[in-house]
C-alpha atoms as an extended CHARMM CRD file, in Angstrom:
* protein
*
       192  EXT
         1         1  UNK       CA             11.0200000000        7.6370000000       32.4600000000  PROA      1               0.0000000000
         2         2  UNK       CA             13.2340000000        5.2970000000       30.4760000000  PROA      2               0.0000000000
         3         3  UNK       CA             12.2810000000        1.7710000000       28.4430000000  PROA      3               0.0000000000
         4         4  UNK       CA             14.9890000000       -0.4930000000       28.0260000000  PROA      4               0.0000000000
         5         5  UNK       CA             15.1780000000       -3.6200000000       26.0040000000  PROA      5               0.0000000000
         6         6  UNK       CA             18.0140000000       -5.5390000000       26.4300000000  PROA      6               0.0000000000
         7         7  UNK       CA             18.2170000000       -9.3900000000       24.7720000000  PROA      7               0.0000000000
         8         8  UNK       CA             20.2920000000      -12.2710000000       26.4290000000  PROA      8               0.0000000000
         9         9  UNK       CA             22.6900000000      -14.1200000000       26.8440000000  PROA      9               0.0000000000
        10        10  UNK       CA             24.5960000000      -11.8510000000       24.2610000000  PROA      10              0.0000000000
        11        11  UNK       CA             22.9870000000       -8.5690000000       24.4200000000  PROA      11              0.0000000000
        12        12  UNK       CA             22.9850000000       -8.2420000000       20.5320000000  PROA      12              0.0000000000
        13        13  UNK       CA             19.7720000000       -6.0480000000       21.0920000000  PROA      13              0.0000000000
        14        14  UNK       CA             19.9750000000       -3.4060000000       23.5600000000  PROA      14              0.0000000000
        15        15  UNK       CA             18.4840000000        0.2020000000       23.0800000000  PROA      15              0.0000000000
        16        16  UNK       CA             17.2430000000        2.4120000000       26.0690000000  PROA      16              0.0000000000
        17        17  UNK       CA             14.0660000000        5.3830000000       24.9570000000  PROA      17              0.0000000000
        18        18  UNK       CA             13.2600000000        8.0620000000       27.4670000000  PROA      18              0.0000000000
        19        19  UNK       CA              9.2100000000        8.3780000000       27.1990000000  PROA      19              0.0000000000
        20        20  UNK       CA              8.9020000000       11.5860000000       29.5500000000  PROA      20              0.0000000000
        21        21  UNK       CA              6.9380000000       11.7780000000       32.5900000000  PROA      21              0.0000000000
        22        22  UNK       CA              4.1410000000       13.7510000000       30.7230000000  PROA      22              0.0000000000
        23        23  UNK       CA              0.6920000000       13.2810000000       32.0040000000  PROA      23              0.0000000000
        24        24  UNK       CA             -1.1040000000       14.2620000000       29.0660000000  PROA      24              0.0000000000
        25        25  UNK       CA             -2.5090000000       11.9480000000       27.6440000000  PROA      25              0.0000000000
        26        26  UNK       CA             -1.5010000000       12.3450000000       23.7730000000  PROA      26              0.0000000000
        27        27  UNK       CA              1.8580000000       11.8870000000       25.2650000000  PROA      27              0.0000000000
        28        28  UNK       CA              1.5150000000        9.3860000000       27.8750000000  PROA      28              0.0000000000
        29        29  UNK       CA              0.5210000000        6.4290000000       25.2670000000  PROA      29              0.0000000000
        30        30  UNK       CA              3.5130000000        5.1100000000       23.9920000000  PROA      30              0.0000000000
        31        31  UNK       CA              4.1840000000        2.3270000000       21.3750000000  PROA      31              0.0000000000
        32        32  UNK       CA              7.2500000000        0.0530000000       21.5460000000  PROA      32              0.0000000000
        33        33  UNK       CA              7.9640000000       -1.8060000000       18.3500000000  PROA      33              0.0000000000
        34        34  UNK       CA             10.9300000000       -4.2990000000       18.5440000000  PROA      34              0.0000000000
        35        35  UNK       CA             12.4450000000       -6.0730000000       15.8710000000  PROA      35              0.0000000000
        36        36  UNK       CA             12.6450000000       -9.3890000000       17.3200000000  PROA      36              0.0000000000
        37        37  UNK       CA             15.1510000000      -10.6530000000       14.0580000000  PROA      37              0.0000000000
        38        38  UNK       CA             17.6530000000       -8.0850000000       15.4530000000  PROA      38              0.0000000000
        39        39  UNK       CA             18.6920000000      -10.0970000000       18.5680000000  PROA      39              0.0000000000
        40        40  UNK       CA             20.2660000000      -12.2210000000       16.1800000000  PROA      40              0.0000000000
        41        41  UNK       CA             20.2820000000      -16.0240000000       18.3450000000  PROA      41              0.0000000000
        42        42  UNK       CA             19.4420000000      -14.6630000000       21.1510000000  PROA      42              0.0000000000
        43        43  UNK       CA             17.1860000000      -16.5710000000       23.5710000000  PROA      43              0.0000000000
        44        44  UNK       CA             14.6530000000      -13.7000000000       25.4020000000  PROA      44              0.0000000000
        45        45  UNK       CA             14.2140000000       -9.7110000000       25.6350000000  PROA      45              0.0000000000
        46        46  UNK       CA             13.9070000000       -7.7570000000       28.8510000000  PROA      46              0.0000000000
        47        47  UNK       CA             11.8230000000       -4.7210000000       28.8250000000  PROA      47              0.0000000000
        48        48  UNK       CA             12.6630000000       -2.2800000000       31.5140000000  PROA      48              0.0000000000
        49        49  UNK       CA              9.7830000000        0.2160000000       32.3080000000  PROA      49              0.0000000000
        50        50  UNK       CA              9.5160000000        1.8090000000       35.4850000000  PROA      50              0.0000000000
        51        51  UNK       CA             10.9470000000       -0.3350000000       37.8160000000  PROA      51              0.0000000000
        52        52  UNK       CA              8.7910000000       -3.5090000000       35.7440000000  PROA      52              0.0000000000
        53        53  UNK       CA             10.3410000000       -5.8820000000       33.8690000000  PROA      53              0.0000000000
        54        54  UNK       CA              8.7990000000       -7.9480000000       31.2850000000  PROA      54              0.0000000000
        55        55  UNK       CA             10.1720000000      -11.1740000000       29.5890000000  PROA      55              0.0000000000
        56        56  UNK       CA              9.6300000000      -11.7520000000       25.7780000000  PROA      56              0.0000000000
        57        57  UNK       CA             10.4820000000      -15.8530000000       24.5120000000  PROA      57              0.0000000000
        58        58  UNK       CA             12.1810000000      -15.5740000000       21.6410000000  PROA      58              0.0000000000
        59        59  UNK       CA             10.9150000000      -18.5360000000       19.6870000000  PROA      59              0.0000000000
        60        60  UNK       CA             12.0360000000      -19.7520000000       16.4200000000  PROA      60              0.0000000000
        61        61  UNK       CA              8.4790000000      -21.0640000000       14.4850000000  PROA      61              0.0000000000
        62        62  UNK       CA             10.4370000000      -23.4300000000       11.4580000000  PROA      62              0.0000000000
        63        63  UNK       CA              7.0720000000      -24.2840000000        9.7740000000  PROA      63              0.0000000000
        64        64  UNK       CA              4.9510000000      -21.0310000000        9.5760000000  PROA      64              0.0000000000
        65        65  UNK       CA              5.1400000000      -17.6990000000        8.7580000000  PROA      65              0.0000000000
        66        66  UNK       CA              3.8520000000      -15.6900000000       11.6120000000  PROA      66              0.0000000000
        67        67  UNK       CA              1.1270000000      -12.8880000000       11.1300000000  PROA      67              0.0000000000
        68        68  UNK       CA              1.3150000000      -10.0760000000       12.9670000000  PROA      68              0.0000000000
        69        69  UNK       CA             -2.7730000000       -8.7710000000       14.3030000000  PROA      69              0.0000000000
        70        70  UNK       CA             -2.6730000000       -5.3700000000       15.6170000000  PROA      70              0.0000000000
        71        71  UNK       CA             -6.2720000000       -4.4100000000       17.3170000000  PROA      71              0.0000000000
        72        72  UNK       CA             -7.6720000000       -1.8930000000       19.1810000000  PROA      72              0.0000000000
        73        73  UNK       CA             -7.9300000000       -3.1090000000       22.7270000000  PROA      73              0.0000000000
        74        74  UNK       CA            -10.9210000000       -1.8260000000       25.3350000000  PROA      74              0.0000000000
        75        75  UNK       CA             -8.8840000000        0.9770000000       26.6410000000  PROA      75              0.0000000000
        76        76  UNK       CA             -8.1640000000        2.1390000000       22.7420000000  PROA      76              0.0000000000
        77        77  UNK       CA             -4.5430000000        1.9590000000       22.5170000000  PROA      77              0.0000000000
        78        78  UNK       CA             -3.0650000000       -0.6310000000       19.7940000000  PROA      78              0.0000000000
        79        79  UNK       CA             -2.3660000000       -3.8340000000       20.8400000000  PROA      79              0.0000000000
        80        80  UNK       CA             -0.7230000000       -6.8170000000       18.9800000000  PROA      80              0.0000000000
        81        81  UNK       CA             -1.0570000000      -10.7490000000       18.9280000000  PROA      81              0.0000000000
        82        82  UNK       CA              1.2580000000      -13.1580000000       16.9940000000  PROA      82              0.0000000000
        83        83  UNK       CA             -0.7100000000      -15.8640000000       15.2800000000  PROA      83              0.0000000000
        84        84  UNK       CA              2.5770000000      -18.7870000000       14.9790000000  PROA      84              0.0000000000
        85        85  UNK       CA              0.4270000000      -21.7590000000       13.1400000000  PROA      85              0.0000000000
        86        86  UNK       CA             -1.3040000000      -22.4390000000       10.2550000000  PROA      86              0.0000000000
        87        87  UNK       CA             -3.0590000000      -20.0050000000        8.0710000000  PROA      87              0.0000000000
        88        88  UNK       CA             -4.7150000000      -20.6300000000        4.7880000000  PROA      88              0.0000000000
        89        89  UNK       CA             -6.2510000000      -18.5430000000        2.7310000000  PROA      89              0.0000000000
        90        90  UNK       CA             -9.2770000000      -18.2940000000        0.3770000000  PROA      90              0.0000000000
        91        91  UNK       CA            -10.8910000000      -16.1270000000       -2.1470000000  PROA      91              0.0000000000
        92        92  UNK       CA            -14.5310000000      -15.9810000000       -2.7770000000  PROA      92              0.0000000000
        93        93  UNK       CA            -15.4910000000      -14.5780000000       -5.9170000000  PROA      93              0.0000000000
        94        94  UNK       CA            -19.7280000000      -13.5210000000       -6.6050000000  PROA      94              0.0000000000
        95        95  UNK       CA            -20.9700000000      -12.5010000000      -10.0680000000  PROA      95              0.0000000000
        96        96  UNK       CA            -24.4170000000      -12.5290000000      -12.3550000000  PROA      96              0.0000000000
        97        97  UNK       CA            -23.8970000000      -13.3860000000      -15.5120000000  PROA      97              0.0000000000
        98        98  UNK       CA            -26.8190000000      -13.5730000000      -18.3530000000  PROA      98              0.0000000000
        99        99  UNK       CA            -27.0140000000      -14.9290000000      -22.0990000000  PROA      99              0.0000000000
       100       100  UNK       CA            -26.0280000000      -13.5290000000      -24.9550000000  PROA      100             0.0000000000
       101       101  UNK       CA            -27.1260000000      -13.0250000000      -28.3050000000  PROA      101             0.0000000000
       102       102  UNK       CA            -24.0320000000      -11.4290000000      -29.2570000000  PROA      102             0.0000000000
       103       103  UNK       CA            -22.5420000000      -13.8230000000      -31.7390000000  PROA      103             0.0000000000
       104       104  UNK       CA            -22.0260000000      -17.8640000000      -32.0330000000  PROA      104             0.0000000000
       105       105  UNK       CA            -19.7530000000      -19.7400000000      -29.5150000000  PROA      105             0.0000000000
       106       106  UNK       CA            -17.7090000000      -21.5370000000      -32.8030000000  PROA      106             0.0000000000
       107       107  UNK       CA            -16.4890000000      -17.7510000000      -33.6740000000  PROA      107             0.0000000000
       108       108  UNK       CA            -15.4300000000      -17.1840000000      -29.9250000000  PROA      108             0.0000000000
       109       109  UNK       CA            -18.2780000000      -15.2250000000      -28.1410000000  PROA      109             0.0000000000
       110       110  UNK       CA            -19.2170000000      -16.1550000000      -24.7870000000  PROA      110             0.0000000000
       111       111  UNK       CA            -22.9360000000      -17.2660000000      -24.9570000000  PROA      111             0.0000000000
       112       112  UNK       CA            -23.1680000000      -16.2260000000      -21.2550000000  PROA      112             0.0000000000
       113       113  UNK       CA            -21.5450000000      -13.1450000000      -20.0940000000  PROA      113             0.0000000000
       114       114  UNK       CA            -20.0700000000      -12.4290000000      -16.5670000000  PROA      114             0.0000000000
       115       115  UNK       CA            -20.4440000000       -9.2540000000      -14.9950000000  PROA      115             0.0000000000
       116       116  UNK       CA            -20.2500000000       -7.3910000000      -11.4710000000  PROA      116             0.0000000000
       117       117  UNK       CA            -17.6140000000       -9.6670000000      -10.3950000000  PROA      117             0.0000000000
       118       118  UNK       CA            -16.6910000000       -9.1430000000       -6.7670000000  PROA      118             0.0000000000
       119       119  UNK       CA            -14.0480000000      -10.8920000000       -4.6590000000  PROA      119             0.0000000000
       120       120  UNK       CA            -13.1640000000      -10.9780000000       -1.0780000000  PROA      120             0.0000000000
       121       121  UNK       CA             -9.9450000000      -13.0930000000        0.1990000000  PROA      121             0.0000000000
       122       122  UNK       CA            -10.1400000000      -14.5790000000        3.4520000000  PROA      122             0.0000000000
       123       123  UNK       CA             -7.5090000000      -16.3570000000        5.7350000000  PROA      123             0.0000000000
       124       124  UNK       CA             -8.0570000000      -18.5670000000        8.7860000000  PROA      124             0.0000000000
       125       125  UNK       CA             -4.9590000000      -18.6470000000       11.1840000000  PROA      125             0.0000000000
       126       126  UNK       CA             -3.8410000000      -20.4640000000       14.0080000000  PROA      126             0.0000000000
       127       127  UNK       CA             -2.7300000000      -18.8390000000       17.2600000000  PROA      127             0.0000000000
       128       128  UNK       CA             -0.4510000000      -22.0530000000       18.4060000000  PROA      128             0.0000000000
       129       129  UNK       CA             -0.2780000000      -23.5090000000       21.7650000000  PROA      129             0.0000000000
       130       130  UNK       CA             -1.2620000000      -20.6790000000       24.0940000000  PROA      130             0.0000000000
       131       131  UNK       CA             -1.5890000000      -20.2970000000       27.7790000000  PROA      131             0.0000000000
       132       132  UNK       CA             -5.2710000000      -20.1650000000       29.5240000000  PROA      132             0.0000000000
       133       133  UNK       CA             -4.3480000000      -16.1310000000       30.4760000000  PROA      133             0.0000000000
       134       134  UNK       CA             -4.1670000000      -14.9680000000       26.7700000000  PROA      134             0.0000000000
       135       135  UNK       CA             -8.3960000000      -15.8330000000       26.5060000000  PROA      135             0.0000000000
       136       136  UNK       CA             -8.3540000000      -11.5160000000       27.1960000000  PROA      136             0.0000000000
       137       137  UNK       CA             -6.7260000000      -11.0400000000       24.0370000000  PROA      137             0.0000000000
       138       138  UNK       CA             -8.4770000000      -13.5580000000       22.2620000000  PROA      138             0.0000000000
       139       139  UNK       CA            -11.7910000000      -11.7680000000       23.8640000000  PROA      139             0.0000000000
       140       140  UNK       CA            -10.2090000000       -8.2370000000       23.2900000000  PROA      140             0.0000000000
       141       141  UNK       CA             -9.1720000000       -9.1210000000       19.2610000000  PROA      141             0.0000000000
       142       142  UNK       CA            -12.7710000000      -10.6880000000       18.8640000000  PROA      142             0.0000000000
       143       143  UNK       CA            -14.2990000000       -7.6060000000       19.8980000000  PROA      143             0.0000000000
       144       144  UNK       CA            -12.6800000000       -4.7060000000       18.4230000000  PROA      144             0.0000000000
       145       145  UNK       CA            -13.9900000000       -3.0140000000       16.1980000000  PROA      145             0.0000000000
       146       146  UNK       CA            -10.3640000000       -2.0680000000       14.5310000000  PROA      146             0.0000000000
       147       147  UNK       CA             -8.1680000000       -5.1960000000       13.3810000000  PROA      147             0.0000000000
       148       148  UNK       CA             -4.8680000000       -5.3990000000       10.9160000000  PROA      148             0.0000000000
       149       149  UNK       CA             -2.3810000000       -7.2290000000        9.7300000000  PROA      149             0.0000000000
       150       150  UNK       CA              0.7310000000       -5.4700000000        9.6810000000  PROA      150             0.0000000000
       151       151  UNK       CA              2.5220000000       -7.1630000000        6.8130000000  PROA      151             0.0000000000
       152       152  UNK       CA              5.9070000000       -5.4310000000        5.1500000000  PROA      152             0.0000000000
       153       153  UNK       CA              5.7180000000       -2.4530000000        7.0030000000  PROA      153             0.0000000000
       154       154  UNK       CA              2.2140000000       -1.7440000000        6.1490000000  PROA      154             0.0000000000
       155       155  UNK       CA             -1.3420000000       -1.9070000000        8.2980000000  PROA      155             0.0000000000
       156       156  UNK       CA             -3.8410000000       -4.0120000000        6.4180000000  PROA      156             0.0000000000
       157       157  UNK       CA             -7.3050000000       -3.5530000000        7.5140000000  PROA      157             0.0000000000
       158       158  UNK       CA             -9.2120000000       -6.8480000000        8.8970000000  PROA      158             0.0000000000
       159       159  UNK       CA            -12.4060000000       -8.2620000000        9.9520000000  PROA      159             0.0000000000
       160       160  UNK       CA            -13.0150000000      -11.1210000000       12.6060000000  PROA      160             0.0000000000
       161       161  UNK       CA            -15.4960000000      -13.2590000000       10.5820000000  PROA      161             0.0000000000
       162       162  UNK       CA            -16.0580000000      -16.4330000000       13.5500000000  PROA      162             0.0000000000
       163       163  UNK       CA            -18.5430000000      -15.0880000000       16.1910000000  PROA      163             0.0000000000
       164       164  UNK       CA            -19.2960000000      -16.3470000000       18.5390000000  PROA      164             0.0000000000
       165       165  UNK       CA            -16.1790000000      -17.3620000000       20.9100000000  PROA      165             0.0000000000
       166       166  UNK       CA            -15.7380000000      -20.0940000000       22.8400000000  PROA      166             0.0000000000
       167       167  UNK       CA            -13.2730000000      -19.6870000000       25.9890000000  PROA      167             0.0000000000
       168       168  UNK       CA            -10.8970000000      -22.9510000000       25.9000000000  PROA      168             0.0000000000
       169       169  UNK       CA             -9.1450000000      -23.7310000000       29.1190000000  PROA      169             0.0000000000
       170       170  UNK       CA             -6.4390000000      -26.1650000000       29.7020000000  PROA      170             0.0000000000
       171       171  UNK       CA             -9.0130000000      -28.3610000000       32.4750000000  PROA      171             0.0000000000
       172       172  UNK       CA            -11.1560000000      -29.1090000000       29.6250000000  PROA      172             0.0000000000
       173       173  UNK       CA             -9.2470000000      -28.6070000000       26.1220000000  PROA      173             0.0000000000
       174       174  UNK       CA             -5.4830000000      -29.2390000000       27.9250000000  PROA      174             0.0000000000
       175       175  UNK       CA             -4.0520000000      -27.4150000000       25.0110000000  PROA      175             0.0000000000
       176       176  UNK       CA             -5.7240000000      -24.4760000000       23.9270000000  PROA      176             0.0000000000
       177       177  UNK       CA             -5.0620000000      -23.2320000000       20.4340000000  PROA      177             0.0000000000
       178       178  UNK       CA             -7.6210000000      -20.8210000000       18.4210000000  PROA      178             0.0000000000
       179       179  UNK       CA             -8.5220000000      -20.2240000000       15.0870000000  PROA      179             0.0000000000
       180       180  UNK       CA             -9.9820000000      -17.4760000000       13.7190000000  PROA      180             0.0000000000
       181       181  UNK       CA            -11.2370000000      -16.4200000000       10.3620000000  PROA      181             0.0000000000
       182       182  UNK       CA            -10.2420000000      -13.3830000000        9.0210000000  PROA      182             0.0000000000
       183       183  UNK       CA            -11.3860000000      -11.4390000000        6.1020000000  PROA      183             0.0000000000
       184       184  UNK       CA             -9.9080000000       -8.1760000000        4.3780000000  PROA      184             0.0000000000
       185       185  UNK       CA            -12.0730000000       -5.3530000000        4.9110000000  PROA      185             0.0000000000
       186       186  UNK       CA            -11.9320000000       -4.4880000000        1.5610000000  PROA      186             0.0000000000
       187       187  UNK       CA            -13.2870000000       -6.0100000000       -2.2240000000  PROA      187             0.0000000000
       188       188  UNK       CA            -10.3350000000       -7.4810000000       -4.3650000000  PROA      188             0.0000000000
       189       189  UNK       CA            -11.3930000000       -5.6150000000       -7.0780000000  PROA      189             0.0000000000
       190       190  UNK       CA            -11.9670000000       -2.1530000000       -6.1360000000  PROA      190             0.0000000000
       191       191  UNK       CA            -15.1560000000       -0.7070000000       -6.9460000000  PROA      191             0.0000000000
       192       192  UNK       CA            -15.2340000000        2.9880000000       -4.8710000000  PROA      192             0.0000000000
């Protein structure tokens, strides 16, 4: 079987994979990546796949960076989820310190000392304006177990920090946007 992705009006990108019609299963999951920056201006993308066709928006976000989340979804295959809005980002440091008798302040000796300093950044994002159908993926991404950011070409290992959830729909919120709070599963300072 083939994928094709094809983007309009100009067809700037337009690439064609054959996938095989393998049924086993290390070769029957398959992951597309496309580059949405190479359609140039460009206004959508068609994916092809087996007689479906799926429509990506290409939308220009002026303000924000977007973050790419990748997450393992129920059936375990990698899924991904642009967050378009605001993200901001903190770092929360923890240490003990104690006091010294190691000298006098005047001669430049810190009467308390810091030690075991630990730091863990965080970021809370935005997803934007989304439509009532993408509360799956928001459900999905809240409970996986496996979360990134993919960030320069490299998978950066996450943790959903806001539990629990609560579904928005467009009868009672009329524009649903989420936030969520994200932290790196990891110390600042390494300490392995």
């Amino acid at each position: 079987m083939i994928i094709t992705a094809i983007s309009y009006p100009s067809n700037t990108l337009n690439f064609s994979q054959d996938v095989g019609d393998s049924l086993t299963s290390n070769e029957l999951v398959k992951y597309l990546s496309i580059d949405v920056a190479q359609a140039g201006t460009d206004e959508y993308i068609e994916i092809t796949y087996n007689g479906e066709t799926i429509t990506l928006l290409i939308t220009e976000e002026c303000l924000y960076t977007p973050i790419d989340i990748f997450y393992q979804n129920k059936e375990g295959a990698l899924s991904s989820f642009t967050m378009f809005k605001k993200t901001t980002e903190t770092l929360e440091v923890s240490s003990e310190d104690f006091e010294s008798d190691r000298g006098q302040p005047n001669l430049g000796n810190h009467q308390y000392v810091t030690y075991n300093v630990q730091a863990k950044q965080k970021f809370k994002s935005n997803t934007g304006f989304i439509d009532e159908d993408n509360n799956e993926i928001i459900k999905q991404l809240s409970l996986s177990e496996r979360v990134w950011k993919y960030e320069g070409g490299v998978f950066i290992p996450l943790r959903i920090t806001n539990k629990p959830l609560e579904y928005k729909t467009q009868r009672n919120d009329k524009l649903i946007n989420y936030t969520l709070d994200f932290e790196y599963a990891f110390n600042e300072l390494n300490n392995i």
